[in-house]
N, C-alpha and C positions, 0 to 999 in steps of 0.2 A: 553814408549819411542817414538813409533810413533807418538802419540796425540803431547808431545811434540814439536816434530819435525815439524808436521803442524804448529801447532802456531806458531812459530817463522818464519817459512816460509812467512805466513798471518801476522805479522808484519809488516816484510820485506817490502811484495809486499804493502800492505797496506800503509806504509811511502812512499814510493816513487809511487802511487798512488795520494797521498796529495797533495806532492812535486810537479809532473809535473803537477799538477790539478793549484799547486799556480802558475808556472812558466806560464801557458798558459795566464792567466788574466795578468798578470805583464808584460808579455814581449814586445815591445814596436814595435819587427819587427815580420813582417808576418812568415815570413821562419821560426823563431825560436820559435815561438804560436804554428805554426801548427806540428813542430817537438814534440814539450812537448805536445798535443794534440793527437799525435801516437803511445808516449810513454805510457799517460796515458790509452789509448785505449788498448794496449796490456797487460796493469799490470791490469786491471782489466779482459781481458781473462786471464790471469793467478790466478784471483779470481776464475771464472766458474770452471777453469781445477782444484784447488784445491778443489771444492764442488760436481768434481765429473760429472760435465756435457762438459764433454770434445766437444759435437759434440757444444754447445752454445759459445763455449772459440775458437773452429775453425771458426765459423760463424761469430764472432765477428770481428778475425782479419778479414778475406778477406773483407768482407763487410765494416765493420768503417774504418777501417786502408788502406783498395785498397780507398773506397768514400776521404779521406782525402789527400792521397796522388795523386789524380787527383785535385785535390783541390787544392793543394799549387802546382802541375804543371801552370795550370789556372792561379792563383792570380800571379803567378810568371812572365808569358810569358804577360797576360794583362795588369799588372800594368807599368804604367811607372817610369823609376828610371833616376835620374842626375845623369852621372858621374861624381866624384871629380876632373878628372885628366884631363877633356878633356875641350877643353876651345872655341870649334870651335863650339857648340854646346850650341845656347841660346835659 
């Protein structure tokens, strides 16, 4: 029943691993790559924590997922953006 119960877990995380792996290549805005980019970063710690090496599954997030999200701080505050609404502004 336990094995079971893994595997379908490791489905689980494993589809929605793919999923935000597709979403990151396809998405057209930065903010929303790097978001599917943190997601996928954490469902694959959630690969590690399910094989068992839990201290590799904590190292993961803080390190990829803190690096990433100083990363879309960054891209965010350096990048410049048009407003739509603002018209004073050429």
């Amino acid at each position: 029943m336990v094995g079971i119960l893994e595997f379908i877990v490791f489905v689980l995380i494993s589809i929605l691993t793919i999923g935000f792996s597709i979403l990151v290549v396809t998405a057209r805005d930065i903010v929303r790559a790097a978001l599917s980019l943190v997601a996928t970063l954490v469902s694959v710690a959630g690969v590690y924590v399910l094989l068992n090496a839990q201290f590799i599954g904590i190292v993961q997030i803080l390190v990829y997922v803190g690096g990433i999200g100083v990363l879309i701080l960054f891209a965010v505050m350096l990048t410049t953006q048009e407003l739509k609404g603002d018209s004073d502004v050429e």
